[in-house]
C-alpha positions as CSV (number, residue, x, y, z in Angstrom):
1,X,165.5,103.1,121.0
2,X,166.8,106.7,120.5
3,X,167.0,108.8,123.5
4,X,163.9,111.2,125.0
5,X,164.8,114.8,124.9
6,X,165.7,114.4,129.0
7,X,168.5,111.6,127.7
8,X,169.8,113.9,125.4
9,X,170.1,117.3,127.6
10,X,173.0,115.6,129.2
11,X,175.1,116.4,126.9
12,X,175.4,120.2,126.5
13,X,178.7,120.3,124.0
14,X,177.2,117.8,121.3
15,X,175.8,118.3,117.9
16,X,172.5,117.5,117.2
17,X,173.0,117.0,113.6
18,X,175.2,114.6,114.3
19,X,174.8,111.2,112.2
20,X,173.2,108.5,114.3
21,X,173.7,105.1,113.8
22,X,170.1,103.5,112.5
23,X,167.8,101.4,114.9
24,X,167.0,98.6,112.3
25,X,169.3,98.0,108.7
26,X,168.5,100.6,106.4
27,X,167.6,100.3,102.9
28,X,168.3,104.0,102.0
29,X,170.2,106.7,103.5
30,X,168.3,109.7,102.1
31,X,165.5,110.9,100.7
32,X,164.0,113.0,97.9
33,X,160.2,114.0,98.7
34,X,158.3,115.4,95.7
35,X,154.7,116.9,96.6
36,X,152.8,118.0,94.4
37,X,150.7,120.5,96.4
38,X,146.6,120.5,95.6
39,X,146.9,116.9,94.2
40,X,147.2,115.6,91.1
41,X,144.2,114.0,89.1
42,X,144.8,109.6,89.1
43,X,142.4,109.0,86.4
44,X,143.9,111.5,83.8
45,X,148.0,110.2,84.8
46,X,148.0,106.6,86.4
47,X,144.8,104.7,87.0
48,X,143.6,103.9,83.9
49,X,139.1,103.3,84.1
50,X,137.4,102.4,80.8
51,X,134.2,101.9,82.7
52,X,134.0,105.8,82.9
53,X,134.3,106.7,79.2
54,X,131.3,104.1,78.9
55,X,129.3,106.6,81.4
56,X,131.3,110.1,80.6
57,X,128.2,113.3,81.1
58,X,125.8,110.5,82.2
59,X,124.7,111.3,86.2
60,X,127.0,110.1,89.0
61,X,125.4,107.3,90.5
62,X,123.9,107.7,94.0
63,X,126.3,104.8,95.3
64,X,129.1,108.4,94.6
65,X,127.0,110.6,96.7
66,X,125.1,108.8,99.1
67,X,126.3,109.9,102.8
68,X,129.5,111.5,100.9
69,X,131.1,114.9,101.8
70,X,132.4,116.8,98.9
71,X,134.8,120.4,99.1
72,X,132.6,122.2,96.3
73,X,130.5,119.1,94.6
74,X,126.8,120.4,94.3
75,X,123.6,118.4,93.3
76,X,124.2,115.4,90.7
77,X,127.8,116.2,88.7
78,X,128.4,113.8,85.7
79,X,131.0,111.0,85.1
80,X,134.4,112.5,83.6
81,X,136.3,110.1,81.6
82,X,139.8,110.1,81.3
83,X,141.1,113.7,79.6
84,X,144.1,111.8,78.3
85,X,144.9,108.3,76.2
86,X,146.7,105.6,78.0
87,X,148.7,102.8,77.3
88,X,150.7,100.1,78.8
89,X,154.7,101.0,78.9
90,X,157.7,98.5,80.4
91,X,158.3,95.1,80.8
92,X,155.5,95.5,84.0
93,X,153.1,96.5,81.5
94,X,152.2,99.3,83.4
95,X,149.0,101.8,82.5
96,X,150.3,105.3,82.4
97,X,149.2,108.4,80.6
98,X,150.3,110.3,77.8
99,X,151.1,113.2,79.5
100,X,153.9,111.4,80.9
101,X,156.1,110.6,78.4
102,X,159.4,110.4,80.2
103,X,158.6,109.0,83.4
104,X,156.6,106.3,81.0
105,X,160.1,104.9,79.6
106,X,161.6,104.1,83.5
107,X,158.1,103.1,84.5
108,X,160.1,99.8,85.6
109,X,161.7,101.6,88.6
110,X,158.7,102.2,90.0
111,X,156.5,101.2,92.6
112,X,152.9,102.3,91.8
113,X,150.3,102.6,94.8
114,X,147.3,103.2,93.4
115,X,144.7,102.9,96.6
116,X,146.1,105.3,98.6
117,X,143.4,107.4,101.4
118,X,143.2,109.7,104.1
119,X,140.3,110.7,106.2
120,X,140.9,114.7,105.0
121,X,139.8,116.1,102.1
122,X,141.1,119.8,102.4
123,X,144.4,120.8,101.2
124,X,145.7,122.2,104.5
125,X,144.7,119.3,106.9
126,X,145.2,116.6,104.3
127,X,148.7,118.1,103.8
128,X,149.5,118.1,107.6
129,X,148.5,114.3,107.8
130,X,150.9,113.0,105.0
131,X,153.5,115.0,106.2
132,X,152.9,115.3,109.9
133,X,150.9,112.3,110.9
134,X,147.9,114.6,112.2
135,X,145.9,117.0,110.1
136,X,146.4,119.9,113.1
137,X,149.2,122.1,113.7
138,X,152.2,121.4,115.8
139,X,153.6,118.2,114.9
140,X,157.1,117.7,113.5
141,X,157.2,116.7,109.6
142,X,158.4,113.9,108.2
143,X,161.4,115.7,107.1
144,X,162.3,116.8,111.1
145,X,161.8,112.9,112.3
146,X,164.3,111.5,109.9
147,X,166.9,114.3,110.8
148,X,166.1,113.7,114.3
149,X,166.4,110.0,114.1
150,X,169.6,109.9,112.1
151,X,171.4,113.1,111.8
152,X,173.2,115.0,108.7
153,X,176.7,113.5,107.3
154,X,177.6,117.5,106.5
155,X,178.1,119.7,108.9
156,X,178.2,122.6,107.2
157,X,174.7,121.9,105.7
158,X,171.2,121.5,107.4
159,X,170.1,117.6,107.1
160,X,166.2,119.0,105.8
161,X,166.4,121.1,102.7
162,X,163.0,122.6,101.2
163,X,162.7,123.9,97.7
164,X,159.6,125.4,96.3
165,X,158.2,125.6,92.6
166,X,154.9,126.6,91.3
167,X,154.7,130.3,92.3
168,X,153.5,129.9,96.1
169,X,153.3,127.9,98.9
170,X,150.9,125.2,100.0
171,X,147.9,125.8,101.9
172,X,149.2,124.4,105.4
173,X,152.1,126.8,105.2
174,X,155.8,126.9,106.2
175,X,154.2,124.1,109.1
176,X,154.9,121.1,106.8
177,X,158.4,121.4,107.5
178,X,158.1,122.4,111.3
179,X,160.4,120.8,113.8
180,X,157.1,120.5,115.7
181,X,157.4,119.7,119.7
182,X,161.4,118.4,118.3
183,X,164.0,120.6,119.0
184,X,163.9,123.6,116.8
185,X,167.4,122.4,114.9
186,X,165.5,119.5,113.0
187,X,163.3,121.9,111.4
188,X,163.5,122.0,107.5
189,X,165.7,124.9,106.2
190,X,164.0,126.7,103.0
191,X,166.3,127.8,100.0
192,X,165.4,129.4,96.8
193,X,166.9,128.6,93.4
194,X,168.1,132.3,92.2
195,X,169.5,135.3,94.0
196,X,170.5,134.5,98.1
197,X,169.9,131.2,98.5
198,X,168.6,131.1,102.0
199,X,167.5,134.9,103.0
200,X,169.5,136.4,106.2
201,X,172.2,134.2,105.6
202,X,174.9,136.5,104.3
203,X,176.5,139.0,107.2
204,X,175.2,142.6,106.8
205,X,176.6,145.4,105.8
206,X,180.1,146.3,107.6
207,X,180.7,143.0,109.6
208,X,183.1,140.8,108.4
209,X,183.7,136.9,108.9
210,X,186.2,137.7,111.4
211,X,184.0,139.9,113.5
212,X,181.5,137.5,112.9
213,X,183.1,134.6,114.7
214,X,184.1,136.8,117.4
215,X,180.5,137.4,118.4
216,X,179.3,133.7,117.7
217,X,182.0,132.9,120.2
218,X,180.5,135.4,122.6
219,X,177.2,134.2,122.2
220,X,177.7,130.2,122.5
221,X,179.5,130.9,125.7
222,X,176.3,133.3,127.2
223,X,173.9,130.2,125.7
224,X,176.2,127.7,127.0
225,X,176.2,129.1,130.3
226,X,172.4,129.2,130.4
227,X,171.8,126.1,129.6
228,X,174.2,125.0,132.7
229,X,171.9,126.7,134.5
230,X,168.2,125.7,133.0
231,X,169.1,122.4,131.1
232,X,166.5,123.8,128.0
233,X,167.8,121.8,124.7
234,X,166.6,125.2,123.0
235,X,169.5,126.7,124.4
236,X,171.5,123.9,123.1
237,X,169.6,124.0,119.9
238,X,170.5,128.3,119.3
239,X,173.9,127.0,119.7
240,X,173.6,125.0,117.0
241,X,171.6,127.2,114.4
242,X,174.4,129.7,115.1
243,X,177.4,128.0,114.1
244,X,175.4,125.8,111.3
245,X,174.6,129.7,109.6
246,X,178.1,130.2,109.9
247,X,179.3,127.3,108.4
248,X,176.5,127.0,105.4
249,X,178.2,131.3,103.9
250,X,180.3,129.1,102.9
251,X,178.8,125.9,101.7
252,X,175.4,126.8,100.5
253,X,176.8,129.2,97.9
254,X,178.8,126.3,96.6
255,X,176.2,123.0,96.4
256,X,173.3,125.1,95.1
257,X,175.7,126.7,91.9
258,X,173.9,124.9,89.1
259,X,176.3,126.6,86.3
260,X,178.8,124.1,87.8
261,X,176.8,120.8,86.2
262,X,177.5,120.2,82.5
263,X,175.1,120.8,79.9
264,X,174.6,117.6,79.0
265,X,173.7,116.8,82.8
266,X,171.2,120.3,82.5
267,X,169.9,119.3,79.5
268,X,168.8,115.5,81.5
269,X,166.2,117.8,83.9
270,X,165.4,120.5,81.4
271,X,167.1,123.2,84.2
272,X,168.3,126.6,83.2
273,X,170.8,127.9,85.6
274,X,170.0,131.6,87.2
275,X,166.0,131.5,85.7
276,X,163.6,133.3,87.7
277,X,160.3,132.6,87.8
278,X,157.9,135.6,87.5
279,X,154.9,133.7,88.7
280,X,154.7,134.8,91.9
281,X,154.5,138.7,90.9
282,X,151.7,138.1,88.3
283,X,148.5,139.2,87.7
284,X,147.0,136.2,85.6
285,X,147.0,133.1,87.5
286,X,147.7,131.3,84.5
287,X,151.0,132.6,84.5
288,X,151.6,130.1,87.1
289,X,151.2,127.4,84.5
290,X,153.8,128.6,82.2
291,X,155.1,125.5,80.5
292,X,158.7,126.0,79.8
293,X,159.1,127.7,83.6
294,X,162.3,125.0,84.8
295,X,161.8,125.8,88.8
296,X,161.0,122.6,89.0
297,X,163.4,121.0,87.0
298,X,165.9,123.4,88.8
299,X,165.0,121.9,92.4
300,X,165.0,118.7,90.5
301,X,169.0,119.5,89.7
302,X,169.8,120.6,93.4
303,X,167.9,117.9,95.4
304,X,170.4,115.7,93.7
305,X,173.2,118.2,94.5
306,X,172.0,118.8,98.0
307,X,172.4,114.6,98.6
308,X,175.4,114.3,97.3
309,X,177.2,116.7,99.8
310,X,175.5,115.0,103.1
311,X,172.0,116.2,103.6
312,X,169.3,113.6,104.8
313,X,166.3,115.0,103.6
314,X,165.5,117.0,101.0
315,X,161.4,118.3,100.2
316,X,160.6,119.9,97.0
317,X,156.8,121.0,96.8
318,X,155.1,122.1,93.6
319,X,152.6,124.4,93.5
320,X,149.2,124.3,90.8
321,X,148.1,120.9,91.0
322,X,144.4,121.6,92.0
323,X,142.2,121.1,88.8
324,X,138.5,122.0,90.0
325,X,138.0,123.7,86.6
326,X,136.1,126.3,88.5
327,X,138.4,129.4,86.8
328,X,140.8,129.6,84.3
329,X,144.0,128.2,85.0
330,X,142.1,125.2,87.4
331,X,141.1,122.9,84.3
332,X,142.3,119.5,83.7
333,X,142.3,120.1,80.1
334,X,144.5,122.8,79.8
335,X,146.3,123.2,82.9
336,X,147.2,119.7,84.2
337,X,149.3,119.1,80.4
338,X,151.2,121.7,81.4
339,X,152.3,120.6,85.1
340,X,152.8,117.3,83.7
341,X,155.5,118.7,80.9
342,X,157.0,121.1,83.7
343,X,157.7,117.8,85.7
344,X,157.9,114.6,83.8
345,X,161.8,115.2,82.5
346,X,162.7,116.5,85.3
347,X,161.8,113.6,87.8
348,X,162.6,111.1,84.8
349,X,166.2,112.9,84.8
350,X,166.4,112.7,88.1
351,X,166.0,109.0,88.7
352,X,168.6,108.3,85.6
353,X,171.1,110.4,87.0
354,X,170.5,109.3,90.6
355,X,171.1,105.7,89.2
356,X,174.3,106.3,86.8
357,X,175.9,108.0,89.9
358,X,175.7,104.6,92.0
359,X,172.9,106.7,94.8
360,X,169.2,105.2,93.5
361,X,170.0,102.2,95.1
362,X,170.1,104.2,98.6
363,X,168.1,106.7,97.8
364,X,164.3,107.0,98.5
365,X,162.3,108.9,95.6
366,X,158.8,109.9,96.9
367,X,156.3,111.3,94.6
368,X,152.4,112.4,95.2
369,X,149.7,114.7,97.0
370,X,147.6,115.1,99.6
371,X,144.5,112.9,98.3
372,X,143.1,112.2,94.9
373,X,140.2,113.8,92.4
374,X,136.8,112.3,92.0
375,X,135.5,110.5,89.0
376,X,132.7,112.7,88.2
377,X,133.4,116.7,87.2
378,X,133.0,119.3,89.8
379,X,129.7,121.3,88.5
380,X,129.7,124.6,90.3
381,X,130.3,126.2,86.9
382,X,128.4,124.3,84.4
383,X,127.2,120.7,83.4
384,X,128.3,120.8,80.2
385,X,131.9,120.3,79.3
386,X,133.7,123.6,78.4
387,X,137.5,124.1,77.6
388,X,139.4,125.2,80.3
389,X,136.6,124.9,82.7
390,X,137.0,121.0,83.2
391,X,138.0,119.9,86.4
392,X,137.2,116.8,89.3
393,X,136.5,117.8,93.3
394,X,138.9,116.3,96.2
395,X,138.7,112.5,96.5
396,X,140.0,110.9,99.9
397,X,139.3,107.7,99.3
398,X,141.9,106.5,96.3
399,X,144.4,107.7,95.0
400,X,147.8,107.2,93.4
401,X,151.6,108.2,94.8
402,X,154.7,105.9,93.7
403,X,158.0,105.5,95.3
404,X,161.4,104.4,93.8
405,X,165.1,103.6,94.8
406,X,166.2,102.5,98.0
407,X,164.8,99.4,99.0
408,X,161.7,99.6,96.6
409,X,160.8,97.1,94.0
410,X,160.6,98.1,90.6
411,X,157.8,97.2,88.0
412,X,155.2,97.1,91.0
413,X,151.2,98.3,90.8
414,X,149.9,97.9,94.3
415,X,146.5,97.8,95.1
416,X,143.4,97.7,92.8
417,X,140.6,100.3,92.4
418,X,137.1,99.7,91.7
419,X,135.5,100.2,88.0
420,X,135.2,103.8,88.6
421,X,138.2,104.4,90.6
422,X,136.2,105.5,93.6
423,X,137.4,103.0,96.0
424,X,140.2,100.3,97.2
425,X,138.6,96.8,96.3
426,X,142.3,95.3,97.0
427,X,145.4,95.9,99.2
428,X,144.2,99.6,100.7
429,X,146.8,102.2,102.0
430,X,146.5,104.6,104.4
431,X,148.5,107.6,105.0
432,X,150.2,105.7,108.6
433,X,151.1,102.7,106.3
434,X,153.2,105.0,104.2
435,X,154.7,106.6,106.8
436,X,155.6,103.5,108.4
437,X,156.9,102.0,105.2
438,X,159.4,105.1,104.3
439,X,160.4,104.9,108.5
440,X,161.5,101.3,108.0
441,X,163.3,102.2,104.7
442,X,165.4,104.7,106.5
443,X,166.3,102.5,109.3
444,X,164.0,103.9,111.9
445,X,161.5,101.4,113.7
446,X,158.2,102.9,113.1
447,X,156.9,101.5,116.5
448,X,160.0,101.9,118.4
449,X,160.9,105.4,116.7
450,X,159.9,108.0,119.7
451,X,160.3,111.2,121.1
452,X,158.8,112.1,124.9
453,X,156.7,115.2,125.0
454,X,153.9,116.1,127.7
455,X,154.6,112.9,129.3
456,X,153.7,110.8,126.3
457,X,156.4,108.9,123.4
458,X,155.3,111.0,120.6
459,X,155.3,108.8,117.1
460,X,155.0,109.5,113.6
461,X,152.4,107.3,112.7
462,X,150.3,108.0,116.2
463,X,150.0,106.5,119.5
464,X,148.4,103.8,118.3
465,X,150.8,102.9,116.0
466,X,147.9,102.7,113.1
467,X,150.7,101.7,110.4
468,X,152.3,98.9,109.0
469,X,154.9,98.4,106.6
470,X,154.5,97.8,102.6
471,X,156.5,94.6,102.9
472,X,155.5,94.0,99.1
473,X,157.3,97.0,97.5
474,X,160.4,96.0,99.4
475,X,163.2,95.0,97.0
């Protein structure tokens, strides 16, 4: 069992980033996390449901609405079918859409969940609990839990690495890669993909490295001698943070230089080295949605970069994924094509290089969103379907998210919809299960795993410990 924060206070002079020896055998060492933020629609990509082209623009029936809470769902929406064709791809024989044609060729390297739920069903909360374990501020994030429970193996790099594509952040905010009631040094370090890498980072103007060490040195002995006196692991923590800046001028620079990758490696994601995105200073939402915009693929390209030089944990959210078909830019028809082509070489390029560099093996590749989109079409706008303008409400109770590569079984599709795709009829998931699941993969008892806070041993998965492990996708 790793050590409560009063264990660890004992000793002022070590690092926190440390690596840690795992409390179970691990089946990966790191992790890649792909969210895409405001959730992506199963029936049009991965849960294939005939049953609803049979009743597409025929009422919902009352069995959808009955006792039901919806986000923007008003009066009696029609059945959407499928916006896309699918068809059966791999040895597995797996149902995927056409809007994935990449991904569709590895489909065999993947686990497939496809009767995921949560008990939130808006963004911000619903982000919190998959990445948090409770849908309210102030818990550590996934990303903070693994650092804390195993350390980096780079010390001049942060073990949690965020990357963002899509224009802006998710709705819960720079919280989904907190540090929580952890020390402040497991939080997840944000970098961008052009211009400084990590803002603040650089020294300012007239103070050289030299000088620069000279004050660190100043500083670590005023913190040091402070926390002789209080024994506050945020003093030991500032210590920490100080020399880690330090260290990553140099470092940073150097693993997130993209022009350094061959073209035929570049070419594999679809990144462009040095692109900036303008989406974030536009007018028109839709610029958001450009399709040949290689953020992604970009983040893609590092998060593989960022592993191979030590970190533990790297997050790459994805903004645009929210497909109410309320306003331009929302619609399922127009705008979900092009987040699928911004993504599906990239992630597909991603596993393939992941596995002809020896790491997929110990590598865990995470990909999905907060909750899922209902089988009928939101109607807020009109009943009658209009191009750009279709789109499905927030579904809670089913939906899709896959994992791949370190410890996962390939080929799998785990868990069975209903008809409709409205509810688990076989092998439910809730969000603790997965949490539990990519805990065990890493080597970290989900039930054991703890940190003491406010007189309780704080967990991941809750104080009941609510999850249990996938043992069928385990390779």
């Amino acid at each position: 069992m790793l050590c409560p924060r009063s264990m660890r206070a004992e000793q002022p002079d070590a690092n926190p980033l440390a690596p840690k020896p795992p409390m179970i055998a691990p089946c990966a060492k790191r992790i890649i996390y792909l969210h895409m933020a405001g959730s992506p629609s199963q029936l049009e990509l991965f849960d294939y449901k005939p049953e609803l082209t049979k009743l597409h623009m025929q009422d919902a029936p009352a069995s959808f609405l009955e006792g039901k809470r919806f986000a923007f769902i008003k009066g009696v929406p029609k059945v959407l079918a499928a916006q896309t064709k699918f068809s059966q791809y791999g040895e597995s024989g797996q149902w995927m859409s056409e809007l994935l044609p990449h991904l569709s060729k590895v489909v065999d390297k993947l686990s497939i969940i496809r009767t995921v739920n949560t008990d939130q069903f808006n963004h911000a909360p619903a982000q919190l609990f998959v990445h948090t374990g409770s849908p309210r501020l102030g818990g550590p994030s996934l990303g903070s839990w693994v650092t804390y429970g195993l350390g980096s193996e780079n010390e001049n790099l942060p073990g949690f690495v965020v990357l963002l594509s899509g224009g802006k952040t998710p709705d819960a905010g720079k919280s989904l890669w907190g540090s929580g009631f952890l020390p402040s040094v497991y939080q997840g370090v944000q970098c961008r993909t052009s211009d400084e890498p990590v803002l603040y980072l650089n020294n300012p103007t007239g103070i050289d490295r030299n000088l620069r060490r000279r004050m660190l040195d100043t500083v670590a002995e005023m913190n040091e001698a402070e926390f002789r006196r209080s024994g506050d692991t945020e003093t030991q923590t500032r210590i920490a943070q100080y020399e880690l800046a330090y260290r990553m001028q140099m470092a940073v620079p150097e693993a997130m230089d993209l022009s350094r990758e061959p073209q035929h490696i570049l070419d594999l994601y679809g990144a462009q080295p040095g692109f900036v995105s303008k989406a974030e200073s536009a007018d028109d939402p839709r610029v958001l949605y450009k399709g040949d915009d290689p953020t992604f693929a970009n983040n893609c390209l590092l998060a593989r970069r960022l592993l191979e030089n030590g970190v533990r944990f790297v997050q790459l959210y994805d903004w645009g994924w929210d497909h109410h078909g309320s306003s331009p830019g929302e619609s399922i028809d127009e705008t979900l094509p092009i987040k699928c082509q911004q993504i599906d070489r990239a992630v597909t390029g991603l596993l393939l290089d992941l596995e002809q560099r020896g790491m997929l093996q110990d590598t865990l590749v995470v990909w999905g969103g907060e909750f899922g989109r209902t089988p009928m079409m939101q109607n807020n706008v009109n009943t009658e379907l209009k191009k750009g303008f279709v789109g499905r409400d927030h579904h809670p109770f089913a939906y899709t998210m896959w994992m791949a590569g370190g410890g996962i079984k390939g080929g799998v599709a785990y868990g069975k919809t209903d008809e409709f795709g409205y509810y688990p009829v076989e092998n439910s998931v809730s969000i603790r299960d997965l949490q539990a699941t990519v805990l065990h993969l890493m080597g970290l008892d989900p039930y054991r795993f703890h940190y003491t806070y406010q007189g309780l041993d704080q967990r991941l998965i809750g104080p009941t410990n609510d999850g249990k492990v996938l043992q069928a996708l385990l390779a």
